[in-house]
PDB file of N, CA, C and O in Angstrom, chain B, residues numbered from 101:
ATOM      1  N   UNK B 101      10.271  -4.108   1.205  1.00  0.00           N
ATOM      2  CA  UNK B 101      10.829  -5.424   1.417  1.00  0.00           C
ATOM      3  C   UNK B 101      10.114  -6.470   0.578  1.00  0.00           C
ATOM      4  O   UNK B 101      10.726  -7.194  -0.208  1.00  0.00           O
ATOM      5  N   UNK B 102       9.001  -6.519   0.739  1.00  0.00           N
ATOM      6  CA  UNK B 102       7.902  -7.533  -0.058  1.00  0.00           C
ATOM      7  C   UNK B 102       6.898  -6.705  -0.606  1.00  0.00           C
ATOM      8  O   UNK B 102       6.301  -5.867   0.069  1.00  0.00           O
ATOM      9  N   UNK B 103       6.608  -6.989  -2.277  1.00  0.00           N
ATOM     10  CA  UNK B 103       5.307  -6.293  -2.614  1.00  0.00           C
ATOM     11  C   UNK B 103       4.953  -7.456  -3.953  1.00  0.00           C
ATOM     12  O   UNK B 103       5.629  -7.966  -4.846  1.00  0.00           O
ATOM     13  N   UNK B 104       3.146  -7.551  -3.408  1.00  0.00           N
ATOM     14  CA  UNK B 104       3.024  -8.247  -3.954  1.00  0.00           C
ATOM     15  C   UNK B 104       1.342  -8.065  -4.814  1.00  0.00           C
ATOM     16  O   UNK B 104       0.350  -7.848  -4.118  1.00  0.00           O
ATOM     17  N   UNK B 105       1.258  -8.150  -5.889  1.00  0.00           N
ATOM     18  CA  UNK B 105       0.289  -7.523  -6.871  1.00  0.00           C
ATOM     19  C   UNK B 105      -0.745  -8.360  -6.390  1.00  0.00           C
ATOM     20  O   UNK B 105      -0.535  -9.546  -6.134  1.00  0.00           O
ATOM     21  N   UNK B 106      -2.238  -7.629  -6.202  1.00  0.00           N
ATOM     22  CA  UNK B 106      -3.246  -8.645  -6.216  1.00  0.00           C
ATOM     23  C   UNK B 106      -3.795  -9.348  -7.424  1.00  0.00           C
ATOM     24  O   UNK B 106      -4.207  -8.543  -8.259  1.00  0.00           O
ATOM     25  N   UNK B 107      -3.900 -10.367  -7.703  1.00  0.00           N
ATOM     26  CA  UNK B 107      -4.588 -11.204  -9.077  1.00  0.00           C
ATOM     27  C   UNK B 107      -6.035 -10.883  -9.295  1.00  0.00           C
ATOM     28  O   UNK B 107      -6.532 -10.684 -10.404  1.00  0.00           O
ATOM     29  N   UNK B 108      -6.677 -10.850  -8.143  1.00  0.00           N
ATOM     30  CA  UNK B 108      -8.125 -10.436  -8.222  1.00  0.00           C
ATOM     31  C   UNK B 108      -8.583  -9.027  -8.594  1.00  0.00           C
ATOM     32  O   UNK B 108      -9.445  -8.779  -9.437  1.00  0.00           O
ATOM     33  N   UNK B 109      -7.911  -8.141  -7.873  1.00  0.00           N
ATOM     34  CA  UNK B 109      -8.061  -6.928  -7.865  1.00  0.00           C
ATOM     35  C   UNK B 109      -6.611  -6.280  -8.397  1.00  0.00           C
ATOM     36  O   UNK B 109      -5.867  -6.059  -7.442  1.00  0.00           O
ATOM     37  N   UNK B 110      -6.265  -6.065  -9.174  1.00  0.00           N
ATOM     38  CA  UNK B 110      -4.969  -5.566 -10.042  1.00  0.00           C
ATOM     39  C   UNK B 110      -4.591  -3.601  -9.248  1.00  0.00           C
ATOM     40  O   UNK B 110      -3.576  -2.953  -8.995  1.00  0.00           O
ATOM     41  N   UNK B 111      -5.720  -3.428  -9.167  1.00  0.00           N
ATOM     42  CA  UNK B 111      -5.385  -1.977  -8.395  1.00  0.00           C
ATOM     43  C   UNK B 111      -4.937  -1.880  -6.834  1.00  0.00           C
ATOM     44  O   UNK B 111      -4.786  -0.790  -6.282  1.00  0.00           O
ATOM     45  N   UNK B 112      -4.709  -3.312  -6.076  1.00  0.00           N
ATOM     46  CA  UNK B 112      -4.275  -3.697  -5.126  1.00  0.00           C
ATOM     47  C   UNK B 112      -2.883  -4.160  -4.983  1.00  0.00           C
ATOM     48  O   UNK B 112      -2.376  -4.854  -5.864  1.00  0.00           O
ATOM     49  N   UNK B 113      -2.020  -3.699  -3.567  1.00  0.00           N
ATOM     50  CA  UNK B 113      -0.929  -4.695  -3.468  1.00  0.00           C
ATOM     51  C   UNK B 113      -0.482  -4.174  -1.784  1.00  0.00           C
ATOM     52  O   UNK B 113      -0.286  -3.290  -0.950  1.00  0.00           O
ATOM     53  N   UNK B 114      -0.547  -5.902  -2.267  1.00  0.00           N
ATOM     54  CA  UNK B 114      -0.172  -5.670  -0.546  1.00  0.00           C
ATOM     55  C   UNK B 114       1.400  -5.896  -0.311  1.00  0.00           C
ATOM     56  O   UNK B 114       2.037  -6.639  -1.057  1.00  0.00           O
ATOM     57  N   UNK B 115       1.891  -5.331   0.584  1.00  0.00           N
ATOM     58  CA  UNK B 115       3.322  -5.030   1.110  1.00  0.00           C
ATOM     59  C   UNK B 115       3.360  -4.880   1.848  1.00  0.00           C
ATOM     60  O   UNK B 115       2.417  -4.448   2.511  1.00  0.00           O
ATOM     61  N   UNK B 116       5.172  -5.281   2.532  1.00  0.00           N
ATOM     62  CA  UNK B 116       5.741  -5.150   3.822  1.00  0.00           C
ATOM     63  C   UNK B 116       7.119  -4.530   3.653  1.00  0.00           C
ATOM     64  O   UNK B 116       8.076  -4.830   2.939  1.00  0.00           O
ATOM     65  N   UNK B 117       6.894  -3.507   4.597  1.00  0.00           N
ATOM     66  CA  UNK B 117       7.847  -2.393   4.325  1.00  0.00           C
ATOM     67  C   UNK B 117       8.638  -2.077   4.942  1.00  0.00           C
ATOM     68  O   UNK B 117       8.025  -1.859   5.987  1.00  0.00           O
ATOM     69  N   UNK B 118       9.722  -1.837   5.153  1.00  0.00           N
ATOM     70  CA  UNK B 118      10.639  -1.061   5.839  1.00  0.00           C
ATOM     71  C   UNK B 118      11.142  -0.110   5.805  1.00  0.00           C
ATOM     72  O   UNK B 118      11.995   0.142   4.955  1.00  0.00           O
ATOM     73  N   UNK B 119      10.636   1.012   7.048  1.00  0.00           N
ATOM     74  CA  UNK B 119      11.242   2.174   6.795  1.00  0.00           C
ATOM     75  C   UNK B 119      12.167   3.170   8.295  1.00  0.00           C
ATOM     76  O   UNK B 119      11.981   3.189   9.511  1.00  0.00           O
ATOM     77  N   UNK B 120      12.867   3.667   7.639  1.00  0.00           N
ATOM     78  CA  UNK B 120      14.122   3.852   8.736  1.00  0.00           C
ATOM     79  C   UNK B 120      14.796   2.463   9.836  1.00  0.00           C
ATOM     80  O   UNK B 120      15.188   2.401  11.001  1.00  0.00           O
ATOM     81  N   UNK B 121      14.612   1.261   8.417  1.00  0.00           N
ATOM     82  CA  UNK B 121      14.940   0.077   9.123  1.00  0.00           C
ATOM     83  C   UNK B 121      13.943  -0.037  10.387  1.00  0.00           C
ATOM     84  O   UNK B 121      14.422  -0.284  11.494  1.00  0.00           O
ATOM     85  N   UNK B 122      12.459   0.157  10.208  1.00  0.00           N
ATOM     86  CA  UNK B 122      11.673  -0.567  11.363  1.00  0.00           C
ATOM     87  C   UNK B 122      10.507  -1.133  10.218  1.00  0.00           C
ATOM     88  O   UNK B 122       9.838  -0.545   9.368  1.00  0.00           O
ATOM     89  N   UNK B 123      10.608  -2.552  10.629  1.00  0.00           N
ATOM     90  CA  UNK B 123       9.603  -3.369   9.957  1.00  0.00           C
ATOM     91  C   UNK B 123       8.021  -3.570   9.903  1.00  0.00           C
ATOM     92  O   UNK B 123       7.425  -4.515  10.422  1.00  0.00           O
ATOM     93  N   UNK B 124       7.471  -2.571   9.221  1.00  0.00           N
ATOM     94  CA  UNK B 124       5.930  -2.329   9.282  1.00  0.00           C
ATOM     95  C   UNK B 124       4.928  -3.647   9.343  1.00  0.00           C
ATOM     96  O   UNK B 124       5.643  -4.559   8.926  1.00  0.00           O
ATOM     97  N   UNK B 125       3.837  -4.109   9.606  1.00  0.00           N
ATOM     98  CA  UNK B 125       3.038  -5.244   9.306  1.00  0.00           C
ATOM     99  C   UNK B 125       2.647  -4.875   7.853  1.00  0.00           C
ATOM    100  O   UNK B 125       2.369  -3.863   7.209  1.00  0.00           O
ATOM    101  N   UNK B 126       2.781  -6.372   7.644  1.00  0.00           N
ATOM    102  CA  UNK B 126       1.665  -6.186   5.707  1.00  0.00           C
ATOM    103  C   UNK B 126       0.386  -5.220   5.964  1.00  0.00           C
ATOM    104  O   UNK B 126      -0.334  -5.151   6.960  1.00  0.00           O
ATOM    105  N   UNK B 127       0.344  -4.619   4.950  1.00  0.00           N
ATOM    106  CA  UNK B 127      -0.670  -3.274   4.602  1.00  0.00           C
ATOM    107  C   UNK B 127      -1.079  -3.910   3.147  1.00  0.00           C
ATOM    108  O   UNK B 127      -0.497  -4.839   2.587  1.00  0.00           O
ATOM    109  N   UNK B 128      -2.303  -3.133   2.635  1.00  0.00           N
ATOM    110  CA  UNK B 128      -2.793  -3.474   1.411  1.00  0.00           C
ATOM    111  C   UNK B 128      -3.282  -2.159   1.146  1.00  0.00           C
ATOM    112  O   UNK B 128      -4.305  -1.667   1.621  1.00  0.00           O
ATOM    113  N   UNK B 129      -2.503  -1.642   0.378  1.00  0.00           N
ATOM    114  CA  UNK B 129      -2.683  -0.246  -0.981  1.00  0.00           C
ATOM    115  C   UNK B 129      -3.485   0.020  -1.676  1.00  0.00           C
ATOM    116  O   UNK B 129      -3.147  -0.203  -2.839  1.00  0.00           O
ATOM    117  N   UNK B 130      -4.640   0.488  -1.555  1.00  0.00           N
ATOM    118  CA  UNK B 130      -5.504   0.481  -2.783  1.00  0.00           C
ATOM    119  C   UNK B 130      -5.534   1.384  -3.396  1.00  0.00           C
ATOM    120  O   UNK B 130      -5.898   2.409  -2.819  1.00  0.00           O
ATOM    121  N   UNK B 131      -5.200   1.463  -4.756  1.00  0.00           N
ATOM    122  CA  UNK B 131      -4.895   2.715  -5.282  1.00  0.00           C
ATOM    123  C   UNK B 131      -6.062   3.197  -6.580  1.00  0.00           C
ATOM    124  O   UNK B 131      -5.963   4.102  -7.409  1.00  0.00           O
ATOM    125  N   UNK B 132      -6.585   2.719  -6.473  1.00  0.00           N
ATOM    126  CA  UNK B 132      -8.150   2.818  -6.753  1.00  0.00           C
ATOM    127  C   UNK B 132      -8.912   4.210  -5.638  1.00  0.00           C
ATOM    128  O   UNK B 132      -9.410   5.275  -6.002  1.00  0.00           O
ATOM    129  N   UNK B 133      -8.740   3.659  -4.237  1.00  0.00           N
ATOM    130  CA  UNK B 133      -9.551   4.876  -3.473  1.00  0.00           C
ATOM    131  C   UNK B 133      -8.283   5.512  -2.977  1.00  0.00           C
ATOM    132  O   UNK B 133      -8.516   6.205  -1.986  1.00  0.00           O
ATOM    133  N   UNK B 134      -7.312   5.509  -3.251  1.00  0.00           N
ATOM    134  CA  UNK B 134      -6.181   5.922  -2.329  1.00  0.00           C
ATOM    135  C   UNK B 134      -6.288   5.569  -1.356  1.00  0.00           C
ATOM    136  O   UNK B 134      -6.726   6.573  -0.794  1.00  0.00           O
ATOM    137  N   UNK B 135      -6.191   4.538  -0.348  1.00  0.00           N
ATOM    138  CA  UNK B 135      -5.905   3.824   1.023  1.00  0.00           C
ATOM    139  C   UNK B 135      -5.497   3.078   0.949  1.00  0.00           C
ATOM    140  O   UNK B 135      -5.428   2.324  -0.022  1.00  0.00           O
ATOM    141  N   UNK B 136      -4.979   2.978   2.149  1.00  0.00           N
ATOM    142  CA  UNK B 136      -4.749   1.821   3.057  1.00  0.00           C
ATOM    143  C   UNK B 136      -5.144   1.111   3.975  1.00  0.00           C
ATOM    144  O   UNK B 136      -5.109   1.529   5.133  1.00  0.00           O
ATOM    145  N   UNK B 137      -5.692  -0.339   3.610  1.00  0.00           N
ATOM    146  CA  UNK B 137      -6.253  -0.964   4.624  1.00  0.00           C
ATOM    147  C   UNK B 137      -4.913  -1.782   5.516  1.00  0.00           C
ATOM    148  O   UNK B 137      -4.206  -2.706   5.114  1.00  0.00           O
ATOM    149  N   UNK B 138      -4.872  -0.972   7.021  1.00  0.00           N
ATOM    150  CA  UNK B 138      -4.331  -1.428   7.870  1.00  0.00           C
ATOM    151  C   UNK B 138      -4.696  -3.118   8.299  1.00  0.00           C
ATOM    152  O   UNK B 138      -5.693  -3.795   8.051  1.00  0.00           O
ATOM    153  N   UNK B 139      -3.496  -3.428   9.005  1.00  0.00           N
ATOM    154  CA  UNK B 139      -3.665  -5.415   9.533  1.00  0.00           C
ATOM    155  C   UNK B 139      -5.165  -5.107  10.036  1.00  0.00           C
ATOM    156  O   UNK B 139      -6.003  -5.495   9.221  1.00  0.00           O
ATOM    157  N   UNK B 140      -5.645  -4.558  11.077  1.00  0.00           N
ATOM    158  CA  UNK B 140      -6.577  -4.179  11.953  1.00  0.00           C
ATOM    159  C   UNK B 140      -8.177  -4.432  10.857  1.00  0.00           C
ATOM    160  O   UNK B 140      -9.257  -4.950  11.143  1.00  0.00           O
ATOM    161  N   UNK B 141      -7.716  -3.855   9.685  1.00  0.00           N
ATOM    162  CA  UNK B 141      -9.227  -3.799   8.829  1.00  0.00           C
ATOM    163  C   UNK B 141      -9.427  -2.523   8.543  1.00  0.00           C
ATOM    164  O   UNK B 141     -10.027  -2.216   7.513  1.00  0.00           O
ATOM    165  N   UNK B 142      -8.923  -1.526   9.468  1.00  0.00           N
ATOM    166  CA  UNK B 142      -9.190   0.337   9.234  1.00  0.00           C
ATOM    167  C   UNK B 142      -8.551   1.021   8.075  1.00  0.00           C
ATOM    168  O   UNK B 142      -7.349   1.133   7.838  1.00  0.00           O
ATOM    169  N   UNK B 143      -9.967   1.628   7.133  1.00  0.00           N
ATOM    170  CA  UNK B 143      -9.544   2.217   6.246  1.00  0.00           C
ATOM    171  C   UNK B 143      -8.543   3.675   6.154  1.00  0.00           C
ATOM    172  O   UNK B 143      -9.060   4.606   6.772  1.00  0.00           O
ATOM    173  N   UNK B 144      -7.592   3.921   5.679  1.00  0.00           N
ATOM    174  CA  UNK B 144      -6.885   4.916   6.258  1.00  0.00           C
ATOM    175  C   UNK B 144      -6.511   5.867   4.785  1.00  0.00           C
ATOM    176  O   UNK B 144      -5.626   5.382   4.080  1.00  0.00           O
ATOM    177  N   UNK B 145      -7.118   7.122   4.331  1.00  0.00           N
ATOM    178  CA  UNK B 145      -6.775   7.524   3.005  1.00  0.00           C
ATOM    179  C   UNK B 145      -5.029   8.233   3.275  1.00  0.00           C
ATOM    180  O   UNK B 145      -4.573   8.875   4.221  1.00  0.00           O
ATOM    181  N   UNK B 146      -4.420   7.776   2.020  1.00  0.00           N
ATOM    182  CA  UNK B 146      -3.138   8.359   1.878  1.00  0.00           C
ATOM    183  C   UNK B 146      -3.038   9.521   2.424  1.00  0.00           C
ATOM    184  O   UNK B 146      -3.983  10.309   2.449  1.00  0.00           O
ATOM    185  N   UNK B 147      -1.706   9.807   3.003  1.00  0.00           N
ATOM    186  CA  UNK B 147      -1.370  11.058   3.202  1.00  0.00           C
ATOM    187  C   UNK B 147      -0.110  11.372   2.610  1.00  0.00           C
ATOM    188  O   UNK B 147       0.416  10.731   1.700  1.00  0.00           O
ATOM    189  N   UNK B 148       0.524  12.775   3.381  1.00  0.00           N
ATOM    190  CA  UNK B 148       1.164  13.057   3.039  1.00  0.00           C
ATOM    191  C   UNK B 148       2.900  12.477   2.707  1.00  0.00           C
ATOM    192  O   UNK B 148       3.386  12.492   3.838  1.00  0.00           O
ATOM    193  N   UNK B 149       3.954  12.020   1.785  1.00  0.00           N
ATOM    194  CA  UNK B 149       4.675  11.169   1.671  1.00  0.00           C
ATOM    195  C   UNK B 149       4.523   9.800   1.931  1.00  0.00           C
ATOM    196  O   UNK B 149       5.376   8.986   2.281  1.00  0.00           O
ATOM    197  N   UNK B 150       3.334   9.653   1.716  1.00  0.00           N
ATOM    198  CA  UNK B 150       2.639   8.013   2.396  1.00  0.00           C
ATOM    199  C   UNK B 150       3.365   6.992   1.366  1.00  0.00           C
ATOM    200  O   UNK B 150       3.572   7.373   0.214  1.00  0.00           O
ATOM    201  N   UNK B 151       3.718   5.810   1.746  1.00  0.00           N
ATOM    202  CA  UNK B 151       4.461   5.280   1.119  1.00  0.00           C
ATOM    203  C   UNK B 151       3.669   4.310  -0.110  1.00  0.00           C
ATOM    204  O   UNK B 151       4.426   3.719  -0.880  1.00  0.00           O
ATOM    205  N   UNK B 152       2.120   4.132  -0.312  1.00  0.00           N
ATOM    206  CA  UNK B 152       1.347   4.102  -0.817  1.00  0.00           C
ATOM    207  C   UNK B 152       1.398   4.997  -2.240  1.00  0.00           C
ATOM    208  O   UNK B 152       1.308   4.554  -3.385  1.00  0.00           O
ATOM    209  N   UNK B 153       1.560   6.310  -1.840  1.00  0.00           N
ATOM    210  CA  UNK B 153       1.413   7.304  -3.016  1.00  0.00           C
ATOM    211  C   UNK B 153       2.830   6.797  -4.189  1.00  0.00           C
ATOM    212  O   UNK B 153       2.913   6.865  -5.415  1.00  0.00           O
ATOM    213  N   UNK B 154       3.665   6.362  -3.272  1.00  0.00           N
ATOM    214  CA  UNK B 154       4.688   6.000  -4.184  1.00  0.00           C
ATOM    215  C   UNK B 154       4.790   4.719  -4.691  1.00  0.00           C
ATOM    216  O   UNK B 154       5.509   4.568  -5.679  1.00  0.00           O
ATOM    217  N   UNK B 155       4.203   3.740  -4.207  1.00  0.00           N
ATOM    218  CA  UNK B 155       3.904   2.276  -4.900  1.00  0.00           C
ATOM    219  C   UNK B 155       3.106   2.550  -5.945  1.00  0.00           C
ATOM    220  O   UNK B 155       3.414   2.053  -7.029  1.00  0.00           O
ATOM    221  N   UNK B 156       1.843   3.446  -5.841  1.00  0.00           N
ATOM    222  CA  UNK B 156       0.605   3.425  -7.348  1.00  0.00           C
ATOM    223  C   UNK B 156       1.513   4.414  -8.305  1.00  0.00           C
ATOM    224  O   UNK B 156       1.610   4.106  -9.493  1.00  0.00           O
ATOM    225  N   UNK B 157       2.166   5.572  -7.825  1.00  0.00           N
ATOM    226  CA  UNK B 157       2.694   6.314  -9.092  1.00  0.00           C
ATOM    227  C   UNK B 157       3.739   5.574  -9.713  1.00  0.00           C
ATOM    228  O   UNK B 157       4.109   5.866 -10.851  1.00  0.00           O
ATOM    229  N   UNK B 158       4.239   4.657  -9.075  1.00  0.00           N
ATOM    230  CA  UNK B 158       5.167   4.008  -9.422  1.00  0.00           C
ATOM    231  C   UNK B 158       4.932   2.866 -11.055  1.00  0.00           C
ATOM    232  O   UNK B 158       5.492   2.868 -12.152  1.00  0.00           O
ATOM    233  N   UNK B 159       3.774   1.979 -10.410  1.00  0.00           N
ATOM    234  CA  UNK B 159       3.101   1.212 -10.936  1.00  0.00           C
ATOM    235  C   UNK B 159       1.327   1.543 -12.232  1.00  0.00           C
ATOM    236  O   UNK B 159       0.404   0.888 -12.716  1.00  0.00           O
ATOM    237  N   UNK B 160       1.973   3.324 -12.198  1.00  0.00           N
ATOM    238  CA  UNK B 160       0.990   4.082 -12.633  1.00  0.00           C
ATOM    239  C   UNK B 160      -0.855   3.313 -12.853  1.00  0.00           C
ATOM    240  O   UNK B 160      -1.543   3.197 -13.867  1.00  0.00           O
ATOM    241  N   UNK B 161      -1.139   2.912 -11.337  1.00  0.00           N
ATOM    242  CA  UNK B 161      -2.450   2.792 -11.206  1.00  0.00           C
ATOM    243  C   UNK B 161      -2.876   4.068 -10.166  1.00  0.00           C
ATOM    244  O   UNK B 161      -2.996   3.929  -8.949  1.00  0.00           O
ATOM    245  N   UNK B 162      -3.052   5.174 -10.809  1.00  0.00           N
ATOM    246  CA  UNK B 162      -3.726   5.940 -10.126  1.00  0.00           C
ATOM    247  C   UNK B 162      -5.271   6.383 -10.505  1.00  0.00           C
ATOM    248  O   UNK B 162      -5.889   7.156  -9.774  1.00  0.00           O
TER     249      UNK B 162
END
């Protein structure tokens, strides 16, 4: 729905997503360590079909 590049950190982006039409909270991608830092602050490494893996290959910062 929203993705938006960090200026500071270029290997960052944070987004808000929708999937199977249910509206996730903004997340921030780091595709530098592969994670995701959840709203909460908790680091969480990509998994499997994570929607992360497909924003950095996308944007080929892996």
């Amino acid at each position: 729905m929203d993705l938006k590049r960090s200026a500071k950190n270029y290997w960052e982006y944070r987004a808000i997503l929708s999937i199977d039409g249910v509206k996730k909270p903004r997340e921030i991608y780091n595709c530098r360590s592969r994670s995701t830092v959840k709203k909460d602050g908790k680091f969480v490494p990509f998994g499997k079909n994570d929607p992360g893996q497909m924003i950095c290959s996308f944007f080929h910062n892996q």
